[in-house]
PDB file of N, H, CA, C and O in Angstrom:
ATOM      1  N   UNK A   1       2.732   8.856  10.359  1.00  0.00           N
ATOM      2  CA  UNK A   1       2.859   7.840   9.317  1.00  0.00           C
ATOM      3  C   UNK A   1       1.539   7.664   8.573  1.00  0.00           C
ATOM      4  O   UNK A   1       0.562   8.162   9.132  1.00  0.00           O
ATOM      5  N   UNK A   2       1.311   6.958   7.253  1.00  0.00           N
ATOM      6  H   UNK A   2       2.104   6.554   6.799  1.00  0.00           H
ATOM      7  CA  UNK A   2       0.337   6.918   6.364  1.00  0.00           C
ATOM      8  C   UNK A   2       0.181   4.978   7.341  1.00  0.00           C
ATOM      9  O   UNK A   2       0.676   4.264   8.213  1.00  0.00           O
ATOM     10  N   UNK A   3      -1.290   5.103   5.906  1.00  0.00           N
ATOM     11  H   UNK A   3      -1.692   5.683   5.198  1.00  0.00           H
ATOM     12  CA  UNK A   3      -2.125   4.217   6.708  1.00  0.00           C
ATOM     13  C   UNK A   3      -1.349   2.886   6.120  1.00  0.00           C
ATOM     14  O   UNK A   3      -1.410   1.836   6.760  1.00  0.00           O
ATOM     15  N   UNK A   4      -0.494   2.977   4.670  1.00  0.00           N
ATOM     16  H   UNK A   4      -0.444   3.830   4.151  1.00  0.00           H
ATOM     17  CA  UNK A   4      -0.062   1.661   4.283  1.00  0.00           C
ATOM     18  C   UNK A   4       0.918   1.406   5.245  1.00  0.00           C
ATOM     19  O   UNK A   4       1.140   0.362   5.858  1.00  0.00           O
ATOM     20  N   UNK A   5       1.524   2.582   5.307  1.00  0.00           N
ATOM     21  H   UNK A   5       1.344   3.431   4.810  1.00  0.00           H
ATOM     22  CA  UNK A   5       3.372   2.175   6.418  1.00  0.00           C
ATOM     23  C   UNK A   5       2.826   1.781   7.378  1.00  0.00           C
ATOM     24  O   UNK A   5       3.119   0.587   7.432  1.00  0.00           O
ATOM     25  N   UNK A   6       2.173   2.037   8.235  1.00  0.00           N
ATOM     26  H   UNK A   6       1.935   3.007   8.192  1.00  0.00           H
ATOM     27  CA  UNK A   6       1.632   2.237   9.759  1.00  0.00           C
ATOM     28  C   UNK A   6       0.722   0.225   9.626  1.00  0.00           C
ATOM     29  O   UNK A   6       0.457  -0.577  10.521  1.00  0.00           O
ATOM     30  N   UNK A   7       0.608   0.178   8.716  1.00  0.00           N
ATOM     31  H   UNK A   7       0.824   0.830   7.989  1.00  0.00           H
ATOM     32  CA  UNK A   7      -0.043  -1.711   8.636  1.00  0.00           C
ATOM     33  C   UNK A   7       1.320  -2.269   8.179  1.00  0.00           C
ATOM     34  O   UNK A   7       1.729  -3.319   8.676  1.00  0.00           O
ATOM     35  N   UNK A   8       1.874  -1.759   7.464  1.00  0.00           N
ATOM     36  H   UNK A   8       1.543  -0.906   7.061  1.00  0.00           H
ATOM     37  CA  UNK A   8       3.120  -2.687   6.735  1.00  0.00           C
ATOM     38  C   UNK A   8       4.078  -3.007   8.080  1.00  0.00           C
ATOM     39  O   UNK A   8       4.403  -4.188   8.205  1.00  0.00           O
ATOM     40  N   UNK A   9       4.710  -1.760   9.418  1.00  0.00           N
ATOM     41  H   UNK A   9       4.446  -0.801   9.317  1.00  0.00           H
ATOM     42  CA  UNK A   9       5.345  -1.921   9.815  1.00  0.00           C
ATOM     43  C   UNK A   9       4.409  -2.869  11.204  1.00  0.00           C
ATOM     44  O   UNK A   9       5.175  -3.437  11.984  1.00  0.00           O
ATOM     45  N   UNK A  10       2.759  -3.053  11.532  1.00  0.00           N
ATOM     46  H   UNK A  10       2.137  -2.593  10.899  1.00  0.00           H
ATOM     47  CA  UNK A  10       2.554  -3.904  12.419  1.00  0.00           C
ATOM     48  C   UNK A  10       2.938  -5.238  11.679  1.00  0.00           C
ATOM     49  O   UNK A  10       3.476  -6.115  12.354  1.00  0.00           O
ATOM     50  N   UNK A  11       2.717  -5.445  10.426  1.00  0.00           N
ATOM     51  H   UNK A  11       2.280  -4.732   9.878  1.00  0.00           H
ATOM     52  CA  UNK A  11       2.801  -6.968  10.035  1.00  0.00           C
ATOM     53  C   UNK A  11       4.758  -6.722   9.868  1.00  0.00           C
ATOM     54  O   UNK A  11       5.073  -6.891   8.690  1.00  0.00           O
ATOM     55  N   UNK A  12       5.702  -6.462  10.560  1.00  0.00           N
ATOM     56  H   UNK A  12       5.446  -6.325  11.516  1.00  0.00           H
ATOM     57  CA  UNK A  12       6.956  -6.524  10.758  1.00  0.00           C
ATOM     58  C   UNK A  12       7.208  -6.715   9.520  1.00  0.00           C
ATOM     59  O   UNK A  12       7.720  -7.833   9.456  1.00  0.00           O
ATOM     60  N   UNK A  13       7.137  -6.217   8.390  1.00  0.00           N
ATOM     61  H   UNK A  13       6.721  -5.308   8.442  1.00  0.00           H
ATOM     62  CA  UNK A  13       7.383  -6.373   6.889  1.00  0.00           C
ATOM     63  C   UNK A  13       8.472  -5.408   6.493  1.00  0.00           C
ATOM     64  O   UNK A  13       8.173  -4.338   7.023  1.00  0.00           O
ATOM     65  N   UNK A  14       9.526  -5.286   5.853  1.00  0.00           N
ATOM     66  H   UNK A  14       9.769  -6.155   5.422  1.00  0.00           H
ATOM     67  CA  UNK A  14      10.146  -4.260   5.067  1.00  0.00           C
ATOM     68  C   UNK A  14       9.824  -3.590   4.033  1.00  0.00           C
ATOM     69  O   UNK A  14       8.912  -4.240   3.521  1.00  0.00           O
ATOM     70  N   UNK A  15      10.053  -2.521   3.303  1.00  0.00           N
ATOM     71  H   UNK A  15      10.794  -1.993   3.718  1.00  0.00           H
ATOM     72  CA  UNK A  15       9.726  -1.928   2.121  1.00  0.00           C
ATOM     73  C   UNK A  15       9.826  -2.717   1.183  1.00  0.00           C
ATOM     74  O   UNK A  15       8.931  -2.879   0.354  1.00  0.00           O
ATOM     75  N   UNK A  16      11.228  -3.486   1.173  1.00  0.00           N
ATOM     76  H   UNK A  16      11.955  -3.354   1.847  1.00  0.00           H
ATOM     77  CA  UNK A  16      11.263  -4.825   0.293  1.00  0.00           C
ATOM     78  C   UNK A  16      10.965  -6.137   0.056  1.00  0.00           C
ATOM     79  O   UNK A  16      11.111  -6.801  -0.970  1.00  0.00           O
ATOM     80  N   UNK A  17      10.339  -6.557   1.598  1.00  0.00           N
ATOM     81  H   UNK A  17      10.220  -6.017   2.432  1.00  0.00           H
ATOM     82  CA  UNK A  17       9.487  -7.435   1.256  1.00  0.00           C
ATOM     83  C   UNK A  17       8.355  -7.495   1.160  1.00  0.00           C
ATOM     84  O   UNK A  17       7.781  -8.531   0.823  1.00  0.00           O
ATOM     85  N   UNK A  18       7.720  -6.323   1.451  1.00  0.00           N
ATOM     86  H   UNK A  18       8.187  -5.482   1.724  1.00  0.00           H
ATOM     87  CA  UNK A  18       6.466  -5.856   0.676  1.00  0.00           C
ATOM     88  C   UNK A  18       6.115  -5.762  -0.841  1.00  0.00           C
ATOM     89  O   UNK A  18       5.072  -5.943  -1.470  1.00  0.00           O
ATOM     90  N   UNK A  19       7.523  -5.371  -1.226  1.00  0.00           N
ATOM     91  H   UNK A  19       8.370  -5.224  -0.715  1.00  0.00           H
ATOM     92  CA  UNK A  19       7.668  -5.045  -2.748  1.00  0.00           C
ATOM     93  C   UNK A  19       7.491  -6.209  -3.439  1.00  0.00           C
ATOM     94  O   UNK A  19       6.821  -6.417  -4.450  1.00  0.00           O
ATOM     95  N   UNK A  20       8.398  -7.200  -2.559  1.00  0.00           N
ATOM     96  H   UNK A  20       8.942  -7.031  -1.737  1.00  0.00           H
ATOM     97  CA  UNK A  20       8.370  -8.910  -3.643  1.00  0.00           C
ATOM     98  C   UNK A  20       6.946  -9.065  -3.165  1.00  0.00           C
ATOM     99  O   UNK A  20       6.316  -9.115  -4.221  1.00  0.00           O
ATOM    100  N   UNK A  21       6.093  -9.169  -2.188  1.00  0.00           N
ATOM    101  H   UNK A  21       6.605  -9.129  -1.330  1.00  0.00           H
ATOM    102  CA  UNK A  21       4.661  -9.654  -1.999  1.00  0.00           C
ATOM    103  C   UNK A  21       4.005  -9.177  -3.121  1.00  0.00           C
ATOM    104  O   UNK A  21       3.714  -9.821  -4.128  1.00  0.00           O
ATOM    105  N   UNK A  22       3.778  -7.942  -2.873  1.00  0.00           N
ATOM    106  H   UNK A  22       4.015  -7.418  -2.055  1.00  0.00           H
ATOM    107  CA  UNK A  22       2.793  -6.963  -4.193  1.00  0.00           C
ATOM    108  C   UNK A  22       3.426  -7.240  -5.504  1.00  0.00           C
ATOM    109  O   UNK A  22       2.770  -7.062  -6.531  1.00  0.00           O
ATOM    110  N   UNK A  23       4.215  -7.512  -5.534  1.00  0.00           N
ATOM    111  H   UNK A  23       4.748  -7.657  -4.700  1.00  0.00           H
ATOM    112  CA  UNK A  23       5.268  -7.423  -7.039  1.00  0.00           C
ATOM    113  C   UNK A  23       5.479  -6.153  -8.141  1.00  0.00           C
ATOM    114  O   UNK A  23       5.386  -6.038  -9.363  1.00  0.00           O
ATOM    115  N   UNK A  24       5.797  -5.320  -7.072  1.00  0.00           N
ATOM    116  H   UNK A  24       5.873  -5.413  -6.079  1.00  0.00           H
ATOM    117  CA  UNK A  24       6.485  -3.973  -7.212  1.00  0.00           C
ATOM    118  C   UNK A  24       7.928  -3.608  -6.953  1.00  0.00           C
ATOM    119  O   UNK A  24       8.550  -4.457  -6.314  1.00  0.00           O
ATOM    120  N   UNK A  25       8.551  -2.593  -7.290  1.00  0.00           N
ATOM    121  H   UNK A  25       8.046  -1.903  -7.809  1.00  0.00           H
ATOM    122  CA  UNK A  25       9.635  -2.549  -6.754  1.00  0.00           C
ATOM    123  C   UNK A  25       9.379  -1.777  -5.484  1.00  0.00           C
ATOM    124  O   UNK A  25       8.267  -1.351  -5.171  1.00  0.00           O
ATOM    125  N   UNK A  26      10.765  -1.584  -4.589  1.00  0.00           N
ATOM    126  H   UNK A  26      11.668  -1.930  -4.844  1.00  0.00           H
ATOM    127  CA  UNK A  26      10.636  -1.151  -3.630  1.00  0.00           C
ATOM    128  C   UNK A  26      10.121   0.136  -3.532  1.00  0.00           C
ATOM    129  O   UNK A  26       9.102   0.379  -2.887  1.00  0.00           O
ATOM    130  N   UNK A  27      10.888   1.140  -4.251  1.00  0.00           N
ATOM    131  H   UNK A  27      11.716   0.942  -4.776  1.00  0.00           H
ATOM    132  CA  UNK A  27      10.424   2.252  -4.726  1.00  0.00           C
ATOM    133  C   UNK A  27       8.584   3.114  -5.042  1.00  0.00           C
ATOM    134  O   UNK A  27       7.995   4.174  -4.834  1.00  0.00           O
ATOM    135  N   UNK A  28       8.353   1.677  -5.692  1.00  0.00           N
ATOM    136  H   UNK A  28       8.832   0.816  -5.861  1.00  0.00           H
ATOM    137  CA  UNK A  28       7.169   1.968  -5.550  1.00  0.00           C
ATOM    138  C   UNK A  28       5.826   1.635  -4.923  1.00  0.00           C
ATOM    139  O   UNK A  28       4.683   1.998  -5.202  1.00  0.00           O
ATOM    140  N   UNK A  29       6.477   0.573  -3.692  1.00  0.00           N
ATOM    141  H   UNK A  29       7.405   0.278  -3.466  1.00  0.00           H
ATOM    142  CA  UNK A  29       5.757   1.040  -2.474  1.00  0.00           C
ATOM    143  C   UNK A  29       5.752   1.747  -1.513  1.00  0.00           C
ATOM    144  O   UNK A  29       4.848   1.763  -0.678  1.00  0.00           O
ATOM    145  N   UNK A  30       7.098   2.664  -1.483  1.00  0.00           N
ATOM    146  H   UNK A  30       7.832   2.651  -2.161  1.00  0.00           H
ATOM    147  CA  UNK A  30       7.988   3.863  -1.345  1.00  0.00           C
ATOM    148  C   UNK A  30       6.013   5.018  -1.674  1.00  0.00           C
ATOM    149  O   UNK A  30       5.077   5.441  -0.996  1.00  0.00           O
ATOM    150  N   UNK A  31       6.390   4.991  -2.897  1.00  0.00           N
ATOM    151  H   UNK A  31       7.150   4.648  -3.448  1.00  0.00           H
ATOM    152  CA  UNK A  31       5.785   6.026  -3.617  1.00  0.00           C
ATOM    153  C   UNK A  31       3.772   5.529  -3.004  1.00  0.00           C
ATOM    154  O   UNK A  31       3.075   6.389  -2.465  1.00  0.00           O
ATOM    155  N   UNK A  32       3.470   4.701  -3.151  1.00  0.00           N
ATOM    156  H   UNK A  32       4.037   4.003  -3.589  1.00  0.00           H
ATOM    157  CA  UNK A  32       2.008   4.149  -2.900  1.00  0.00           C
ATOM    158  C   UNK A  32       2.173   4.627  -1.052  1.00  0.00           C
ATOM    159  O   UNK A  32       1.488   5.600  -0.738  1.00  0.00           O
ATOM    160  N   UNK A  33       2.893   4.081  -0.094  1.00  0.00           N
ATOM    161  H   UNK A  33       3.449   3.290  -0.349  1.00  0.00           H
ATOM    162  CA  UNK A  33       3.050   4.331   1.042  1.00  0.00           C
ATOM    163  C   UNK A  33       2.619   5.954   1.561  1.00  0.00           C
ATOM    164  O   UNK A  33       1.931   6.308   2.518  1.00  0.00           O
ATOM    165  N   UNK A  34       3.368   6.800   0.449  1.00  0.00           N
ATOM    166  H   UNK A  34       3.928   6.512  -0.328  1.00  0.00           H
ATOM    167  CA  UNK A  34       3.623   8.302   0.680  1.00  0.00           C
ATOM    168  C   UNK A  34       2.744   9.187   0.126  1.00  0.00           C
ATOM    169  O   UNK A  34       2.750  10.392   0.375  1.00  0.00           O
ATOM    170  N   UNK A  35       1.564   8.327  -1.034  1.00  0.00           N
ATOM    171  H   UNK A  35       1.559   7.348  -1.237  1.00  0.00           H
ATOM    172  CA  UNK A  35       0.731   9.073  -1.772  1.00  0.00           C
ATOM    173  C   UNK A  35       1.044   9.845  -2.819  1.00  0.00           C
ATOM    174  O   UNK A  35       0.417  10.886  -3.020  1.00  0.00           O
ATOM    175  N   UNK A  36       2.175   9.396  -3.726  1.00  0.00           N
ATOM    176  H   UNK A  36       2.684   8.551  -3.563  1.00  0.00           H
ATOM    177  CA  UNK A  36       2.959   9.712  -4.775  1.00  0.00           C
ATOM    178  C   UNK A  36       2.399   9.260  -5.590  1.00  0.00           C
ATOM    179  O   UNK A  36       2.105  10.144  -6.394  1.00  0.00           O
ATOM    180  N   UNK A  37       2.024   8.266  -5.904  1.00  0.00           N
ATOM    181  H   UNK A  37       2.263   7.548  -5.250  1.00  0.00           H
ATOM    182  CA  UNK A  37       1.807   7.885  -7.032  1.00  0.00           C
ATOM    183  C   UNK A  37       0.004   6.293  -6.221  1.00  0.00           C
ATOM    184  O   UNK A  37      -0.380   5.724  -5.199  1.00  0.00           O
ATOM    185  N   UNK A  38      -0.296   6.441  -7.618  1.00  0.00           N
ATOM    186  H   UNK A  38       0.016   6.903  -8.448  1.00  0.00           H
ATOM    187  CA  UNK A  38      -1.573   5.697  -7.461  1.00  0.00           C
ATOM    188  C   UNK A  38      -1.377   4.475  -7.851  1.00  0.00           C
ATOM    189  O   UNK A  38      -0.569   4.412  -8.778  1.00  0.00           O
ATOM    190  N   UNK A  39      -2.058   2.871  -7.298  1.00  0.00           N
ATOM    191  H   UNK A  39      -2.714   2.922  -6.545  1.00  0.00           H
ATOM    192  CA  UNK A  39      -1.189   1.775  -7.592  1.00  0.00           C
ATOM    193  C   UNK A  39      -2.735   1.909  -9.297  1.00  0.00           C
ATOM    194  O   UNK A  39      -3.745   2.488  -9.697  1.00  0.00           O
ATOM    195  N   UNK A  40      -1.759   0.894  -9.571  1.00  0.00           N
ATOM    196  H   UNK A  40      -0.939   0.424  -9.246  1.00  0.00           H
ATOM    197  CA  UNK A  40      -2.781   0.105 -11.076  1.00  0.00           C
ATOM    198  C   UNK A  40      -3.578  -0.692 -10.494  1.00  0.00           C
ATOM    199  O   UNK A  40      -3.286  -1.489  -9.603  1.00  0.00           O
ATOM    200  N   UNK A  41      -5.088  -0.423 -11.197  1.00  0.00           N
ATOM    201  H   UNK A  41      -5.325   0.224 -11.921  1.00  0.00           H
ATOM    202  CA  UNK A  41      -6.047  -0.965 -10.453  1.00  0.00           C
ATOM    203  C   UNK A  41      -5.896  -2.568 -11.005  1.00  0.00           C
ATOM    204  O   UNK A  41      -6.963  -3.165 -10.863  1.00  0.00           O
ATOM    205  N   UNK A  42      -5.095  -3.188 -11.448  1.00  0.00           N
ATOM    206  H   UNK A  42      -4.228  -2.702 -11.563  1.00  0.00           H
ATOM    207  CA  UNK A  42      -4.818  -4.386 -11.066  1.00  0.00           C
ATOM    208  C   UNK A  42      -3.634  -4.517  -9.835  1.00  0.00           C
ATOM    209  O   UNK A  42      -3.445  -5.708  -9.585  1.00  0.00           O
ATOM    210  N   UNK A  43      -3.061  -3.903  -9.269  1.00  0.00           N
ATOM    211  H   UNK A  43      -3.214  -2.936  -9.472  1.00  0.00           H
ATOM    212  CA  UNK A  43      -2.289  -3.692  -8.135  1.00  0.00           C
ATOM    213  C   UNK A  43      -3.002  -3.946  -7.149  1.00  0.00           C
ATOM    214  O   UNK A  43      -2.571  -4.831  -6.410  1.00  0.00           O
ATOM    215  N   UNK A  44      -4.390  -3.252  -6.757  1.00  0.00           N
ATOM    216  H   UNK A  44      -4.740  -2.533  -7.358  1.00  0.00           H
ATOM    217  CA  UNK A  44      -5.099  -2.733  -5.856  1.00  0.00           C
ATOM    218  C   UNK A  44      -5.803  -4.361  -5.041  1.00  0.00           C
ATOM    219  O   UNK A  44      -6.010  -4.425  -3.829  1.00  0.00           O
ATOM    220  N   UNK A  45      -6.021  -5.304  -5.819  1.00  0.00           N
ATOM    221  H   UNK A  45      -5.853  -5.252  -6.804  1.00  0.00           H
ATOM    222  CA  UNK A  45      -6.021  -6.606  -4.701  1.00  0.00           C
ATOM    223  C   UNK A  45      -4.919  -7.274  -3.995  1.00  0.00           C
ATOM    224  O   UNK A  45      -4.897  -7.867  -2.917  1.00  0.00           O
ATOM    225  N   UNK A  46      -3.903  -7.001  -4.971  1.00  0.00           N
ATOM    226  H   UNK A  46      -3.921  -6.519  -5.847  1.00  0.00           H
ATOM    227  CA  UNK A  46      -2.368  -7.237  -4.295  1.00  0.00           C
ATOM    228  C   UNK A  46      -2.212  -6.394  -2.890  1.00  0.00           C
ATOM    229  O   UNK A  46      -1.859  -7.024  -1.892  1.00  0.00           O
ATOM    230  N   UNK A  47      -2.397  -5.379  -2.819  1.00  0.00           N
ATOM    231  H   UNK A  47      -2.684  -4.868  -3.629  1.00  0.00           H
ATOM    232  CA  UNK A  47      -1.983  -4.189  -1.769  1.00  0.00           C
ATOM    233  C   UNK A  47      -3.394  -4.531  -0.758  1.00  0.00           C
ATOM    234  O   UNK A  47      -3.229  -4.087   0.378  1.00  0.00           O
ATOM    235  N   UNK A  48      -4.489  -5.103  -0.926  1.00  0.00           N
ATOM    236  H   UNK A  48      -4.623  -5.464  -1.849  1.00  0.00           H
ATOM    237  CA  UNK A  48      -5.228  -5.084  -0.314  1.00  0.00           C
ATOM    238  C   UNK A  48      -5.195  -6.684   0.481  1.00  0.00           C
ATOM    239  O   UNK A  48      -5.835  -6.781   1.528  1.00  0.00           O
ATOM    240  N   UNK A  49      -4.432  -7.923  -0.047  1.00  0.00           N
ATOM    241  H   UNK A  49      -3.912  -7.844  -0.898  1.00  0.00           H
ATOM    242  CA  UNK A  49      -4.290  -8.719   0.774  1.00  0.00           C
ATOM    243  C   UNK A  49      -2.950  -8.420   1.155  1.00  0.00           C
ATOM    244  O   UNK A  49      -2.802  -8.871   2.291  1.00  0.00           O
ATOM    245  N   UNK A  50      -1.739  -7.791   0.692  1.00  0.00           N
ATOM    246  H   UNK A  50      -1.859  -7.425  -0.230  1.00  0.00           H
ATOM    247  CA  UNK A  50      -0.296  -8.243   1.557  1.00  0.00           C
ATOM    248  C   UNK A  50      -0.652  -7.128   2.544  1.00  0.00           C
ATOM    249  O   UNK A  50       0.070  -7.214   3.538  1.00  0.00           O
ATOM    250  N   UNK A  51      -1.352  -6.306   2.596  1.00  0.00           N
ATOM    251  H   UNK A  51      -1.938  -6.236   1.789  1.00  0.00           H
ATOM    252  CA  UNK A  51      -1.354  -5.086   3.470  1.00  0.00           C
ATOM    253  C   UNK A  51      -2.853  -5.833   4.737  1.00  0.00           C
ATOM    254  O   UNK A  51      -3.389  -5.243   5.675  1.00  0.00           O
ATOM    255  N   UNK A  52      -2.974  -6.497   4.498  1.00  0.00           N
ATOM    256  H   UNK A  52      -2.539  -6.976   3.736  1.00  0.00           H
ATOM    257  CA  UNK A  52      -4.050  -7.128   5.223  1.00  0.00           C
ATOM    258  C   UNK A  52      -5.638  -5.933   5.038  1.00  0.00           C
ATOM    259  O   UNK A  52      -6.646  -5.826   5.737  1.00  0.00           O
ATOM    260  N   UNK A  53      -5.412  -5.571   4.397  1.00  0.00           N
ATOM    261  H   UNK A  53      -4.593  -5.658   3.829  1.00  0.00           H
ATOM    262  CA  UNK A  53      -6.853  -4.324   4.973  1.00  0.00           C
ATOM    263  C   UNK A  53      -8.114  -5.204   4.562  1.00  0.00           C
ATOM    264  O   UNK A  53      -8.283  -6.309   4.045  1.00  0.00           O
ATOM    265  N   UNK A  54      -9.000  -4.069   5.095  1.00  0.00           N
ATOM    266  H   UNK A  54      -8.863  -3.172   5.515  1.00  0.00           H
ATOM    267  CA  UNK A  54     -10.605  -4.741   4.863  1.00  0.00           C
ATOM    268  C   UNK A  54     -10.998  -4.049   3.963  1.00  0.00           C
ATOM    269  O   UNK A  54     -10.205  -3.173   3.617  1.00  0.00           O
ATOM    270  N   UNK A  55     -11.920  -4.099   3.444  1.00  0.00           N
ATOM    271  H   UNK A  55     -12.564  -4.811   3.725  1.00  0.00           H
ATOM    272  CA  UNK A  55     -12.755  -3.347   2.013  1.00  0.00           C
ATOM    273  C   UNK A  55     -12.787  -1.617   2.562  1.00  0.00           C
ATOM    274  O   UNK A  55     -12.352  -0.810   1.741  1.00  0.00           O
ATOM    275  N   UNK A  56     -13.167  -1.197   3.585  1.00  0.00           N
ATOM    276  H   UNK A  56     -13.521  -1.853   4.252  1.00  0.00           H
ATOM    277  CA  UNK A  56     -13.600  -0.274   4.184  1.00  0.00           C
ATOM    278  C   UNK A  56     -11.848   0.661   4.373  1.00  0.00           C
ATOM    279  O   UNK A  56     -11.686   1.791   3.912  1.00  0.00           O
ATOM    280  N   UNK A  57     -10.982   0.059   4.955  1.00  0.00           N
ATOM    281  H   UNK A  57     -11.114  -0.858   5.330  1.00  0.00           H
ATOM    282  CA  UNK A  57      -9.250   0.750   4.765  1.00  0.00           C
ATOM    283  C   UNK A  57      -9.112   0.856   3.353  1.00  0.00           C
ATOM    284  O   UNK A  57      -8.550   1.906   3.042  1.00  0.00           O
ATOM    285  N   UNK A  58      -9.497  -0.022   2.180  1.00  0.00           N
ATOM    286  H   UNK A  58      -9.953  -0.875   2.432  1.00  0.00           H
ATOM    287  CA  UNK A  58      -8.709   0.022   1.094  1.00  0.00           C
ATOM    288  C   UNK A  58      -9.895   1.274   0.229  1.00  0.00           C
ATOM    289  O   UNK A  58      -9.538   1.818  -0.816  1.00  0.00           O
ATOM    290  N   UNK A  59     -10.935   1.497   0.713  1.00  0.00           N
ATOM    291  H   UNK A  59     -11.225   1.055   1.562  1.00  0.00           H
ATOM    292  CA  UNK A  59     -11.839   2.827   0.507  1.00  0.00           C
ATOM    293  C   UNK A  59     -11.036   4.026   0.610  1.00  0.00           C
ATOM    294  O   UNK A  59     -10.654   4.860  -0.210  1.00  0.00           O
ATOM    295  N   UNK A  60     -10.877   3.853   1.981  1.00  0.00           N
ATOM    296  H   UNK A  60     -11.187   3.175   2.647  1.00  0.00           H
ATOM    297  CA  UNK A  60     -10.258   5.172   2.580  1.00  0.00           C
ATOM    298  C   UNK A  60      -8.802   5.657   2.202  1.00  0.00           C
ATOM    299  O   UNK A  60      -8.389   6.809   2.332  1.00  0.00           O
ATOM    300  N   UNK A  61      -8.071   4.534   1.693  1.00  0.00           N
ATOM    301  H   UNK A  61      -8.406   3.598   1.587  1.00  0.00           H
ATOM    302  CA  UNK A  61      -6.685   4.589   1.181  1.00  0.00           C
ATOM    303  C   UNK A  61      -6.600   4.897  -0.319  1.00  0.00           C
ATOM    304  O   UNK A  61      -5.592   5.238  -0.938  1.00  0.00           O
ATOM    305  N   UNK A  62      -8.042   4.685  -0.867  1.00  0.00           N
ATOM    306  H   UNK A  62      -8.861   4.408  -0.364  1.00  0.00           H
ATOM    307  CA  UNK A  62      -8.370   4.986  -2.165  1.00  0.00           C
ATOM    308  C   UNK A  62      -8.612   6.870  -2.223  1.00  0.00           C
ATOM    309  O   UNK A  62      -7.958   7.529  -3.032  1.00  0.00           O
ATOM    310  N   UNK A  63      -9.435   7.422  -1.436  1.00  0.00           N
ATOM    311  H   UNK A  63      -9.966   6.887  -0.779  1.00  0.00           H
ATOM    312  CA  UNK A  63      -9.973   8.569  -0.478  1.00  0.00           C
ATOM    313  C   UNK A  63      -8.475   9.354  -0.494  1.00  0.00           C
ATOM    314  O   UNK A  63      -8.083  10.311  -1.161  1.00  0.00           O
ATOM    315  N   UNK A  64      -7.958   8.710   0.309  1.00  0.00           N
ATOM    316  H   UNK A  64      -8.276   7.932   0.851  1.00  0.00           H
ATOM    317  CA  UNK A  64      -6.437   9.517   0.712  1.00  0.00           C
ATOM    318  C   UNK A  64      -5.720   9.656  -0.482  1.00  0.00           C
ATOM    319  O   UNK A  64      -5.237  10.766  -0.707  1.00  0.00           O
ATOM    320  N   UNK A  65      -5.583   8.917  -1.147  1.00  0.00           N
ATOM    321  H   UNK A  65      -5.975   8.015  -0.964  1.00  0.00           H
ATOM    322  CA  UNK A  65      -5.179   9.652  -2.491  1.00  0.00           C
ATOM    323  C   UNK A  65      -5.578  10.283  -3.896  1.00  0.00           C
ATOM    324  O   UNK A  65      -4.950  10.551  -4.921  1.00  0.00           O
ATOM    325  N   UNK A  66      -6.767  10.387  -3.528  1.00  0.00           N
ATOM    326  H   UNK A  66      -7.277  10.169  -2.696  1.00  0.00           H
ATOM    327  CA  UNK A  66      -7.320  11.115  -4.253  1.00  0.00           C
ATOM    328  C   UNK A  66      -7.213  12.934  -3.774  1.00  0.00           C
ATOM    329  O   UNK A  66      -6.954  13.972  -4.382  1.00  0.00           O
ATOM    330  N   UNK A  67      -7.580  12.566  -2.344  1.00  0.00           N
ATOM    331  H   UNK A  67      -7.791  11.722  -1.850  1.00  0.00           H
ATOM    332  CA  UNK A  67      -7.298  13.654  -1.605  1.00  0.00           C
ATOM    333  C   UNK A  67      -5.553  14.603  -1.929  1.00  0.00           C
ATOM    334  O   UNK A  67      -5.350  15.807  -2.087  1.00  0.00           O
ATOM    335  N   UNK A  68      -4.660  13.524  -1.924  1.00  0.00           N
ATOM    336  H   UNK A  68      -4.825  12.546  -1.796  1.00  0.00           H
ATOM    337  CA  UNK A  68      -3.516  14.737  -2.047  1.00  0.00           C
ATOM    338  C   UNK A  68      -2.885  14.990  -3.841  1.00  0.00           C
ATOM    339  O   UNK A  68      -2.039  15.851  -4.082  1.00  0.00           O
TER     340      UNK A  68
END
């Protein structure tokens, strides 16, 4: 699993209620989860508090998709 799914599913969250948190559709935390697509860097504080990460995960999650 990627590093968003693998935090989304400890905080017992669904794809879709992740989606209403971030205010995305489901799909495209689908796509951010899988490294499909890159969020909008106004996205990127949204995904960084509903996903709980620290400055240092949301680096590396930045990293990982750049990478694929």
């Amino acid at each position: 699993d990627t590093m968003l799914k693998d935090k989304r599913q400890r905080l017992s969250l669904t794809t879709a209620e992740m989606a209403e948190i971030v205010g995305v559709s489901e799909a495209t935390i689908s796509y951010y989860e899988n490294y499909k697509r890159f969020p909008l860097l106004n996205k990127l504080t949204a995904i960084q508090e509903a996903y709980k990460l620290s400055d240092e995960e949301l680096l590396e999650y930045i990293k990982e998709c750049n990478d694929k």
